[in-house]
Residue, then its C-alpha position, 0 to 999 in steps of 0.5 A: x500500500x506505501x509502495x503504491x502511494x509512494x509510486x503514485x505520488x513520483x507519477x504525479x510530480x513527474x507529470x507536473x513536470x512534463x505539463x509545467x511550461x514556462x511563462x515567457x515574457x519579454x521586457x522591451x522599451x521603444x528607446x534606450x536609456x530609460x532603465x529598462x534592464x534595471x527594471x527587468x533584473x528587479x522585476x525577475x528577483x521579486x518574481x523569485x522571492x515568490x517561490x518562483x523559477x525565474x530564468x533572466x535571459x540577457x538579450x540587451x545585444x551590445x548593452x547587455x549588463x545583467x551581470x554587472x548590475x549584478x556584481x557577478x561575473x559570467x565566465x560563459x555566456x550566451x555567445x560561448x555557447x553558439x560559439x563552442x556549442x555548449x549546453x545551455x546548461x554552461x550558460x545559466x548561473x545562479x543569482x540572488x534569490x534562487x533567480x537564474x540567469x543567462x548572459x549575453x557576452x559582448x561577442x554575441x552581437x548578431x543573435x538576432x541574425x544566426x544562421x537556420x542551424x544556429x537558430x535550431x541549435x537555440x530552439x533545441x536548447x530552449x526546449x529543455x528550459x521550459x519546463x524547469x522554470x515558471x518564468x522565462x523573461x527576456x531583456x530585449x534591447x531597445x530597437x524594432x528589427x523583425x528578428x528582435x521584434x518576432x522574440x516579442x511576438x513570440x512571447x505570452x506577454x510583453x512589459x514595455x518601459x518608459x519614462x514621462x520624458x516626451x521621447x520616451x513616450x513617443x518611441x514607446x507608443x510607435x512601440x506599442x502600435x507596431x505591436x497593436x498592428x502585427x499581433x493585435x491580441x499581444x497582452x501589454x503592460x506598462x511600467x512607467x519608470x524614473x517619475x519625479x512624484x507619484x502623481x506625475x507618474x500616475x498622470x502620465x501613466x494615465x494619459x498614456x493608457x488613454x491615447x493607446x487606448x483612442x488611438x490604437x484601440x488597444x487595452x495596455x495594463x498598467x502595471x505601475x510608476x516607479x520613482x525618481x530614487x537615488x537608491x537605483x544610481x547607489x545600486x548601480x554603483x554597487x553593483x547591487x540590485x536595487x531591491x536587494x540594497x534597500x528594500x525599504x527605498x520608495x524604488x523597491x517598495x513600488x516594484x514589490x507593489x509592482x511585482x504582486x499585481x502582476x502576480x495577482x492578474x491572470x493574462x491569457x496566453x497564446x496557443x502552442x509553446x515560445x519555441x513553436x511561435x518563434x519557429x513560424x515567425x523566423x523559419x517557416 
């Protein structure tokens, strides 16, 4: 009797595992310099201090830093494994939290143009990660080339950051309207990051959802405003994220806020895996 309930429960956990897909969620912005891998690096620590499998992947090509954000160094990286066809297993570290991680390397600056066999090669990869983690979350670099972009397209959901300053939110609404027009039923969140106060960054949150809304007739979720906080430059500093320097900072407290919405609102994903989506974008 022991024997079979001990049997049934192994039988159970496995099937949790094979069933278990990871969520995938790309982090974009529709210009550089607004914060956004900070965002994606603290966002990716709370997700795990929830008892979650969080997997970073650093795809910010040429401005990848999630290694130096965290102080960590990575002595293999994504561009070492399609360069010596390595496990993507060499390439995943450990962070803070539990949260995994995977760098770019300053050397992979054509991910977003490999070669079909390359590309395969990172399918095949991938597909052994899916069912390890809950979230999967890209840091895309800013820009709109169709291979970047087919990444977002593929994903469950993207986050797009921005900041109040008008060209951030310019190229963050040219952002969002290529996605409104190439994959309309795309779930998008917005952060909007480094506000002056509160209510600046809730007004600006606001006007920003209602001009999406009128003119592209798409429903974003506001995901939330992140303050103006000289904890985040401290951080860089010290290579600390900043949620981990000081939890009690304005910044930190707002991306818990931030972090347990998100948690809490259930999106509805799109059909078939990352990695089959991905495939009909780039190869078919």
């Amino acid at each position: 009797m022991i024997h079979d309930q001990a049997a049934k429960l192994r039988q159970r956990m496995h099937d949790e595992l094979v069933t278990r897909e990871a969520k995938t969620i790309a982090i974009a912005s529709g210009k550089g310099g607004v914060g956004k891998s900070n965002v994606a690096l603290n966002f990716s620590l709370e997700l795990a201090s929830h008892d979650n499998k969080v997997l970073l992947f650093d795809l910010d090509i040429g401005m990848g830093n999630v290694d130096i954000l965290l102080g960590l160094e990575s002595d293999t990286t994504l561009a070492d494994m399609f360069e010596n066809y390595l496990s993507i297993h060499d390439v995943i570290k450990t962070g803070p939290r539990g949260m995994a991680y995977a760098a770019a390397g300053s050397a992979l600056n054509d991910f977003f143009s490999l070669s079909r066999h390359d590309m395969a090669y990172f399918f095949q990869q991938y597909e052994e990660l899916i069912p390890a983690y809950d979230y999967i979350i890209f840091d895309m670099g800013a820009g709109a080339s169709f291979e970047m972009l087919s990444f977002v397209f593929a994903a469950n959901e993207c986050i797009v950051v921005t900041t109040p300053e008008p060209t951030s939110i310019t190229d963050a609404y040219g952002l969002i309207k290529y996605i409104a027009n190439s994959k309309p039923d795309m779930p998008v969140s917005v952060i909007m990051n480094r506000s002056r106060s509160v209510k600046n960054g809730q007004q600006a949150l606001e006007r920003f959802h209602r001009v999406i809304e009128q003119f592209l007739e798409m429903d974003i979720r506001k995901l939330g405003i992140l303050p103006e906080d000289k904890t985040v430059s401290d951080a860089v500093l010290q290579q600390t994220p900043y949620i981990l320097l000081n939890d009690k900072a304005a910044v930190s407290k707002a991306m818990k806020d931030i972090s347990k919405r998100y948690i809490g609102t259930k999106t509805t994903r799109s059909p078939g895996n990352f990695v089959q989506r991905l495939k009909r974008l780039l190869m078919d």
